[in-house]
N, C-alpha and C positions, 0 to 999 in steps of 0.2 A: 504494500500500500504506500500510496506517496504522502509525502509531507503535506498537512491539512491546510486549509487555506485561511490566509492572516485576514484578521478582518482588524481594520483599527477605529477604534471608537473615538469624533469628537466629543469630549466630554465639556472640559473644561474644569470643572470639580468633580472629585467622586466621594460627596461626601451622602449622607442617607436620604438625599431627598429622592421622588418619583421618579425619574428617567431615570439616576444613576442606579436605586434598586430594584426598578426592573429587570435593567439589561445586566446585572447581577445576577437575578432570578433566573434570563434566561441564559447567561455563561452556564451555572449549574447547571442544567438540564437539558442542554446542545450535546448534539455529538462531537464531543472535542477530537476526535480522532480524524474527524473532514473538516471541524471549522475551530479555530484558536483565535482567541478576543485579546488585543491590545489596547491600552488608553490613553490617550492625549491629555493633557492634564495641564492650567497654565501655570506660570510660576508663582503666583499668589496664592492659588490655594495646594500647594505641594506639600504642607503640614497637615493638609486634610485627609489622614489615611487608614479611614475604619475598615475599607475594603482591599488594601493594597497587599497584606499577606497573604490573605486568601486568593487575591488574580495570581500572585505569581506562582502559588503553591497548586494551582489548574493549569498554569502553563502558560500565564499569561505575560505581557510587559508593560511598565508603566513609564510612559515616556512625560518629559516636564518639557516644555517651550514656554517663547515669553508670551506674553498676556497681547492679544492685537488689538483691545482696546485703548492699549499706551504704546504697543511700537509694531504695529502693522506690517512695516518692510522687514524687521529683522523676524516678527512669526512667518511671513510667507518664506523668507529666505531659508529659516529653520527647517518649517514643516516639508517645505518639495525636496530637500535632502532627506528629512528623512525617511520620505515614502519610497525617494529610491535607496537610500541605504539599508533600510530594514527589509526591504523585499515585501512591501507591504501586495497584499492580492484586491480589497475591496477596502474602500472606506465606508463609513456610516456616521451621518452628522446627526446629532441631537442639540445642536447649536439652534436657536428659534431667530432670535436677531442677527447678523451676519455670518450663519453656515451657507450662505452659497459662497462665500471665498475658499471656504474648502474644497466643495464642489470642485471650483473655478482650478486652483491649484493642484488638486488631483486628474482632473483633465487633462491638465498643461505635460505630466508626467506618463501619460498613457496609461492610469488606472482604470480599467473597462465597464468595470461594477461603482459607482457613484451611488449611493443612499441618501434620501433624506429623509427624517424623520420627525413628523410633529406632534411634541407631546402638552400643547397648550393651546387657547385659544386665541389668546396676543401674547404681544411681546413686554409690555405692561410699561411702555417709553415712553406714553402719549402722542400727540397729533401736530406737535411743534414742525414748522416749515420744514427745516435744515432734516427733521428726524422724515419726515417724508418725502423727500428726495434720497436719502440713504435709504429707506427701506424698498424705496421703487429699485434701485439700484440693485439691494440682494436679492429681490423676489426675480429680479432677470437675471444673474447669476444663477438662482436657482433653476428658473426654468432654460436655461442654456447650459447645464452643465451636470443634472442630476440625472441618471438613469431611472434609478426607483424609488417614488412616492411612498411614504407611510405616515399611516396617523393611527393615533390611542381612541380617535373618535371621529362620528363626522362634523362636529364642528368644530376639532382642533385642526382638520383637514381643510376645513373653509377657511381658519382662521389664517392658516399658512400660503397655501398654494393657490385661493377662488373658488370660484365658481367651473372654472372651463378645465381645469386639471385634475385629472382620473387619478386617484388613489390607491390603496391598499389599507385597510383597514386593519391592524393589529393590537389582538386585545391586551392590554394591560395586565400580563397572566398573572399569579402566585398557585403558594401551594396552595389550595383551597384547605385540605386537610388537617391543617395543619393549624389554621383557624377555628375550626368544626370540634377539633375534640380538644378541649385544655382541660389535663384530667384534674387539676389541684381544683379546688372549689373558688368562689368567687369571694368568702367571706374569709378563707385564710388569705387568698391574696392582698384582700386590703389589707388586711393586720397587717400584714410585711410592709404596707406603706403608710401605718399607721393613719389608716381613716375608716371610722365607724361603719361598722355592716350595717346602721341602718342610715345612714349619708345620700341622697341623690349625688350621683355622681357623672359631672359630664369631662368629658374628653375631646382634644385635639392633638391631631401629629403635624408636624408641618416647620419650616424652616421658620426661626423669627426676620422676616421682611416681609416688605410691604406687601408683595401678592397673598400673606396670608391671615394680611387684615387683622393682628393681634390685639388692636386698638380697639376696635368694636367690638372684638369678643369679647375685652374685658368690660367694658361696656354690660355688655347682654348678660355676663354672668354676675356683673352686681344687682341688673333688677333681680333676675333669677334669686338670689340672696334673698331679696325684701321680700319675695313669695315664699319662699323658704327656704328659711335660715340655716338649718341642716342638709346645705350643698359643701358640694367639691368640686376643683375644676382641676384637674389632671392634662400640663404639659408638656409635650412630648416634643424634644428636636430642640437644636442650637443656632446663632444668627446674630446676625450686624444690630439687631432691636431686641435684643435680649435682657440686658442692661435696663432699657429703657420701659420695654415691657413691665418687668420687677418694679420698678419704680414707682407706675402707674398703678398696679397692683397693690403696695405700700402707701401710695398718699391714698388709696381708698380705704384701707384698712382691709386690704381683703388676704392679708398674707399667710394668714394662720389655715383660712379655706382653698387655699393654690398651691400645688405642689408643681416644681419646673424639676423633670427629671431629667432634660439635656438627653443626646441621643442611647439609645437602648437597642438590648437587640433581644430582647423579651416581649417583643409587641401583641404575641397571641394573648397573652398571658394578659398584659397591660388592660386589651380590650376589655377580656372577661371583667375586669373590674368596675366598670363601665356602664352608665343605665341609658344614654345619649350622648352620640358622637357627633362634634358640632367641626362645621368649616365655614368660614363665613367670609370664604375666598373673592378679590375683586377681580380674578380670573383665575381659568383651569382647563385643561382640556380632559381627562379624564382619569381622575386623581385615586393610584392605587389605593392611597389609605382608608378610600372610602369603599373599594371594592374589600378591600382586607375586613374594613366594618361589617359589610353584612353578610361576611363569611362566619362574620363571628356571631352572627343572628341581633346587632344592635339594631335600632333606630337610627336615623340620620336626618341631621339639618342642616342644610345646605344652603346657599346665597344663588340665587338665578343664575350667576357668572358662570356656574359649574354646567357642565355638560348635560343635558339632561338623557342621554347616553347612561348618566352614571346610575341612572334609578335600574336594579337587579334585584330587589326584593320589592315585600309590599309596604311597609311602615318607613317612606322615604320622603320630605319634605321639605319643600323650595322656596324658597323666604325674597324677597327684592331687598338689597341693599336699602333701599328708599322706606324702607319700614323702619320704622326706629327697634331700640332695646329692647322694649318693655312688651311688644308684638313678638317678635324673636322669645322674648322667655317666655310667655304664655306659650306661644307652639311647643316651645323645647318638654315643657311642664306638664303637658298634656298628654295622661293615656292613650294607648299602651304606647312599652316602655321597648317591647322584643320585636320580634322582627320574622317573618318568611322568605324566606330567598324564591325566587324566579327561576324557571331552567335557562333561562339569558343567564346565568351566573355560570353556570359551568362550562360557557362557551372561555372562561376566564383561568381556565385550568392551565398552569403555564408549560407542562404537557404539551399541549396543543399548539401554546404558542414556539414553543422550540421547535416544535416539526415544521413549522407553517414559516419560520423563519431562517432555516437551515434552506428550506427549497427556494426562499429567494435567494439568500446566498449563491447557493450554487446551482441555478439556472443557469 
């Protein structure tokens, strides 16, 4: 058998958020024996490494370049060496704001297989002149230099490529299973994070920045509070508004009911703890942690910005930014608390999606 084909990952970070733990998800569960994942990574965030021993210990490499939102000439000059020095076979951009210079660059070196990949519904820059001219800019890069389209949803697939560009639809897999059974109980789990088995308890995972809106949640979870006072709000994930977040959390008084547990790699478990899994995102395109949610049979409360792709059970609910806090915690508050999954969930087994993305590869 020949030597499997290098696929290299625009990442940029590989730290726990959605795209980089997907395509973690599906490194695990590829035929690595035909296809072997490398990752791009820029020089800022090359201390960000909760996945880095495990790529190399699957066979994977993790390359650093500099950052092209500060030096553009010396990232392209880096990156088209190293796509011919590593003997790269396909690349795959997960880049949403400027991966068509990827694209562009891989072209330029005769790499045959070009991916793109869209795992949101914008790019979260706003609509300033100068930033609409640069994005008309990458979205023709893209469509002049990408072979194969993907998106997590179809409106992360509008959000990137239009209306007039054919797609590939690729689901946001996990192990399902592995959210389904968490055998430890839900009331020893809180004891280990010391919060009362009889607590309303809501949760979020997500980076602390702005696309995941931590402002409003704390917002939502202080009316939450004045309805009842025996909550908890449980979060999950590290970020540039972390700090600030706390803060905000502190001048309300709400520090004793918020627990910030920074990134974890206990999330089934996390869930189970959990009566409402809240995202109150100003964009998404089709956000694992909420698929992970209602594997775990929760409820979910979502912000209209989210996919509506992402509804796979029944007890799922879509809130408009434009509603204030107080609307938001009434839904949140309101019976029932569990959840039924949809057989659209099991289209999310990522099983399926390793197969299904093995055979783009190597078409």
């Amino acid at each position: 058998m020949g030597k499997p084909s290098r696929v290299l990952h625009f990442q940029g970070r590989m730290g726990k958020g959605g795209a980089e733990t997907f395509m973690m998800n599906a490194y695990r569960n590829i035929d690595r024996s035909k296809i072997q994942f490398d990752f791009l990574i820029y020089d800022d965030f090359k201390d960000v490494t909760p996945y880095n021993q495990e790529i190399i210990s699957l066979g994977g490499n993790i390359y650093i370049v500099p950052n092209p939102n500060k030096h553009i000439l010396s990232y392209i000059k880096v990156v088209k060496q190293l796509l011919i020095d590593k003997k790269i076979d396909i690349v795959h951009s997960e880049i949403f704001f400027g991966g068509g210079i990827n694209l562009w660059i891989a072209k330029k070196v005769n790499i045959r297989k070009r991916i793109v990949h869209s795992h949101a519904t914008s790019d979260g820059k706003g609509n300033r002149f100068p930033l609409q001219v640069i994005r008309k800019l990458f979205h023709y890069l893209i469509k002049n230099n990408a072979t194969d389209y993907l998106a997590c949803s179809h409106e992360a697939g509008l959000g990137l490529y239009g209306e007039k560009q054919p797609f590939i639809f690729v689901p946001n897999g996990i192990d399902l299973e592995k959210y389904r059974f968490v055998p430890e109980s839900k009331e020893h789990l809180r004891e280990s994070l010391a919060i009362s088995k009889e607590a309303f308890v809501v949760g979020n995972i997500g980076r602390f920045e702005d696309q995941k809106n931590h402002t409003f949640l704390i917002d939502i979870f202080e009316e939450i509070v004045k309805i009842n006072p025996n909550s908890h709000l449980i979060l999950i994930g590290t970020g540039s508004l972390q700090d600030s977040v706390k803060e905000k959390v502190e001048n309300k008084k709400l520090s004793e009911k918020v627990s910030f547990l920074g990134e974890r790699n206990d999330i089934p478990e996390l869930l189970k703890t959990l009566d409402v899994f809240l995202l109150p995102s100003l964009y998404e395109g089709l956000p694992i942690v909420a698929v992970e949610a209602q594997a775990a049979n929760l409820k979910l409360v979502l912000s209209t910005e989210v996919s509506k792709e992402t509804q796979l059970s029944e007890n799922v609910h879509f809130i408009s930014l434009n509603k204030n806090a107080k609307e938001w915690a009434t839904v949140i508050l309101t019976e029932p608390f569990g959840n039924k999954p949809k057989l659209e969930l099991e289209i999310y087994d990522m099983r399926k999606t390793a197969k299904q993305l093995e055979k783009i590869y190597l078409e």
